[in-house]
C-alpha positions in Angstrom: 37.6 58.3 150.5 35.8 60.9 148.5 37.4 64.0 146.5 35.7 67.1 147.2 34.7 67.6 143.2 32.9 64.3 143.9 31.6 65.1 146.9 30.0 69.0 145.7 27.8 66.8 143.2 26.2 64.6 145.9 23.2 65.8 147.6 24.3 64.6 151.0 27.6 66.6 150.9 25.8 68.8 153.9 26.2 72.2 154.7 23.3 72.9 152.5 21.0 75.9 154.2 17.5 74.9 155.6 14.5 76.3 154.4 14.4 80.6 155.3 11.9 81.2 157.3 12.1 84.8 157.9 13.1 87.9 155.3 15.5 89.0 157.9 17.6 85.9 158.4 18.0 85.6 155.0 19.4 88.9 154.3 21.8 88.4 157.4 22.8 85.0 156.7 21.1 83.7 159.7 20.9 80.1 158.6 20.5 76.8 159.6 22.2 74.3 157.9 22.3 70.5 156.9 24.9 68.4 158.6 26.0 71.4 161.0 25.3 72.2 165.0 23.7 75.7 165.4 23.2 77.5 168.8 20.7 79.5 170.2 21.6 81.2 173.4 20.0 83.1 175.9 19.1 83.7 179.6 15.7 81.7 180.6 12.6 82.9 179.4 14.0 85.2 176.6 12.4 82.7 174.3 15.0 80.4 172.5 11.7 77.7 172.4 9.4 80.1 171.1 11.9 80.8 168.0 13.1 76.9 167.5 9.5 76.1 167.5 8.7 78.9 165.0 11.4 77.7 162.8 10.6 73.8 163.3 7.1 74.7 162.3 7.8 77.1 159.3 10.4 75.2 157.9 8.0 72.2 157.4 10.8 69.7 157.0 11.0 66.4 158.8 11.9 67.5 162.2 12.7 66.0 165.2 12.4 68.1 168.4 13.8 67.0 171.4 11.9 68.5 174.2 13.7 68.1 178.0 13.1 71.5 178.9 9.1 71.8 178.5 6.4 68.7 179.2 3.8 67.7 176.5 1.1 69.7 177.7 2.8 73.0 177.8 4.6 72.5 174.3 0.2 71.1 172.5 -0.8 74.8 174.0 2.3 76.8 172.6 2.3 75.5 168.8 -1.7 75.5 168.8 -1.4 78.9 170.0 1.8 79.3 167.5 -0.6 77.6 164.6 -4.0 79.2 165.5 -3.2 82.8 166.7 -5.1 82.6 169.1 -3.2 83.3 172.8 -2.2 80.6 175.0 -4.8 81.2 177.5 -7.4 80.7 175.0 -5.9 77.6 173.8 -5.5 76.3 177.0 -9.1 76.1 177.5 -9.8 74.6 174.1 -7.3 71.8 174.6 -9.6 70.2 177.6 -12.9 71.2 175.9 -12.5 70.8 172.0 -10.1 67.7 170.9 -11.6 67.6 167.8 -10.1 71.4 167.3 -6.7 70.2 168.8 -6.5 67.5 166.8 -7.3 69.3 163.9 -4.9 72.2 164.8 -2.0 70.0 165.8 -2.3 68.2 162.6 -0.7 70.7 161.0 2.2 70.4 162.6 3.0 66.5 161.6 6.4 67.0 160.1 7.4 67.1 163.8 7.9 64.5 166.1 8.2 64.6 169.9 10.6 63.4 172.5 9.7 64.0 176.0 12.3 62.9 178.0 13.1 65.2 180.9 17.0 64.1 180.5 17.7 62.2 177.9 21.0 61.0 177.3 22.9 60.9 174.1 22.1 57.1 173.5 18.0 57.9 174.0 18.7 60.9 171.4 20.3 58.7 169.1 17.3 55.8 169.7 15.0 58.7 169.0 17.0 59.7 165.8 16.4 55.4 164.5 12.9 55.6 165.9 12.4 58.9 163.3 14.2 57.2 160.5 12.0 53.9 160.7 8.7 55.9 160.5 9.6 58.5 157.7 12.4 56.4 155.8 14.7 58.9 156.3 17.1 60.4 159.2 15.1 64.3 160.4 16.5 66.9 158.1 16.2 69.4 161.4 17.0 68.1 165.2 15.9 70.6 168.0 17.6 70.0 171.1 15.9 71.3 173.9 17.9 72.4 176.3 22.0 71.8 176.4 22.0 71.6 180.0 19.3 68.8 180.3 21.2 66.0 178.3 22.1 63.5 181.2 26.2 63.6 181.4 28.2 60.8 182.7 28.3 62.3 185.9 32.3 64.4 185.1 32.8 68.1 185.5 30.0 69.9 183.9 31.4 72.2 181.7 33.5 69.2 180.2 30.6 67.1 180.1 28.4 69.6 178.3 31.9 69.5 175.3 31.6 66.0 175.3 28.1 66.3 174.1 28.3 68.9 171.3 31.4 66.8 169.9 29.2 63.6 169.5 26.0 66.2 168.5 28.2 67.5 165.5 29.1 63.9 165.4 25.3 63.0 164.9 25.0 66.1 162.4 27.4 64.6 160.2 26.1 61.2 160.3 22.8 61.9 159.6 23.2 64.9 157.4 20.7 66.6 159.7 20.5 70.1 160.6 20.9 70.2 164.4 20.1 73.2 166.5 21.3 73.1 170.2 19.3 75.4 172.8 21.4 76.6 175.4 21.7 79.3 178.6 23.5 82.2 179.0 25.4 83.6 182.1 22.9 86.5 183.4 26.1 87.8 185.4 27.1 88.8 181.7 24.8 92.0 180.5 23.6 92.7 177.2 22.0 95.3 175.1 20.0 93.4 174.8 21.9 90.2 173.2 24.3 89.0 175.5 28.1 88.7 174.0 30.1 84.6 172.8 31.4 84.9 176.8 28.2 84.7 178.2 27.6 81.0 176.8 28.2 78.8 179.6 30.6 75.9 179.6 32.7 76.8 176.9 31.0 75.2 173.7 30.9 78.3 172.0 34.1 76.2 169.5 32.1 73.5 167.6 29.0 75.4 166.1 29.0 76.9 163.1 26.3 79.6 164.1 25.6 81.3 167.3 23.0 83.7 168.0 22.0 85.2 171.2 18.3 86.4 171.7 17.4 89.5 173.6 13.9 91.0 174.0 12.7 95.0 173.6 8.8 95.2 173.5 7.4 93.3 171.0 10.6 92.7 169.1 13.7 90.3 169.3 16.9 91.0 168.6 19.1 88.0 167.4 22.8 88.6 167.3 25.0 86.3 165.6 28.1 86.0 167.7 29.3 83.5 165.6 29.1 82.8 162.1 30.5 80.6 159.5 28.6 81.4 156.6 28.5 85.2 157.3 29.1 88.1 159.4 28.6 88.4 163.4 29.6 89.8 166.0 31.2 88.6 169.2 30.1 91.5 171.2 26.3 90.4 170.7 25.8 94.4 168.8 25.4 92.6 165.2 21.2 92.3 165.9 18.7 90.8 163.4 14.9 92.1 164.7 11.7 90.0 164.3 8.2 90.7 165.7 7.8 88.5 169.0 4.4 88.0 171.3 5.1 85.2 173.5 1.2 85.6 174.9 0.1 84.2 171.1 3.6 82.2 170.6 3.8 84.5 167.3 7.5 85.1 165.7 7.7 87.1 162.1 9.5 89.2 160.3 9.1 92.8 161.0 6.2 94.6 158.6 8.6 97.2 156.0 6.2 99.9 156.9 6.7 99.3 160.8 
């Protein structure tokens, strides 16, 4: 048992915020914390890997990033395009004609580790969570979970099934003291403008996070609404929007210039 005056002077008390990678999540309270499930929701192709892999990469903390939506090839181009600035096309080329370029450019990226898994189940994600621990002595301080939908269920009712998992992910958030952020799909029945609204989530997990955003995409921006928010405001409705530059061609994610 541990009072809660203990518990404030222990480092592993959780809650504690992640590493801010951008101006504007910072000033919204757009953040990602320790020991706490995060959501980022959105209809496919909007982009939610794009962002988690900006964030896994800029944060530069020990990250583990579970990867069922997208195989190994595709995710070496994105982050060497994300790393390099160069597009994806580009990159693509370079991967089968210059290793000792990828290597070098995917080096930079060692604070995260891969799981390929097309549907892992929560036993393999917890196997992958030891495997991390024995190399880096320590559990990931950031878990990417890649998408929702592709963690292998018990075979029950869907929606039910996809509860059951982000009960025994905030489970694993606690135990670990790990910051976990859960990728997830929207309902494109459900419009928004452009960030869809909480009800578009699917399967009703919207309860056990303590942050939601939805992503929506105008141009070369993306909006990011929080429609739910522990540590600070948001919106239900999807019309509380954050904006960050966005180019999915060059996998490049920033803040916005002032002067834009």
């Amino acid at each position: 048992m541990r009072t809660l005056v203990r518990s404030v002077g222990r480092a592993s008390i959780g809650g504690e915020p992640l590493p801010s990678c951008f101006k504007a999540f910072e000033s919204n309270k757009i953040i990602l914390r320790r020991s706490e499930v995060s959501m980022f929701a959105a209809s496919p192709g909007v982009g939610k890997s794009t962002l988690a892999l900006a964030l896994g990469l800029k944060m530069k903390v020990p990250t583990l990033y579970v990867s069922a939506d997208t195989n190994a090839h595709t995710m070496a181009m994105r982050l060497a395009s994300m790393i390099s600035g160069k597009s994806q096309t580009d990159v693509e080329d370079m991967l089968s004609t210059d290793l000792g370029w990828t290597r070098a450019t995917l080096s930079k990226a060692g604070h995260i580790v891969w799981s390929f898994e097309s549907a892992p189940t929560l036993q393999d994600i917890d196997e992958e969570v030891q495997a991390f621990e024995e190399l880096w002595g320590c559990p990931p301080t950031l878990i990417i979970v890649d998408n929702l939908m592709d963690v292998a269920t018990d075979g029950g009712e869907e929606f039910a099934s996809m509860r059951a998992i982000m009960k025994e992910l905030k489970y694993l958030a606690r135990a670990t003291n790990s910051a976990v952020l859960v990728l997830h799909h929207t309902s494109e029945a459900v419009l928004g403008t452009p960030c869809q609204p909480r009800s578009a989530i699917q399967g009703k997990v919207a309860q056990l996070p303590a942050l939601i955003c939805t992503l929506g995409v105008v141009g070369t921006s993306m909006g990011v609404a929080p429609v739910k928010n522990r540590y600070g405001r948001a919106d239900a409705g999807g019309g509380l929007m954050t904006w960050i530059a966005f180019n999915p061609e060059y996998m490049f994610v920033d803040d916005i210039p002032e002067n834009h």
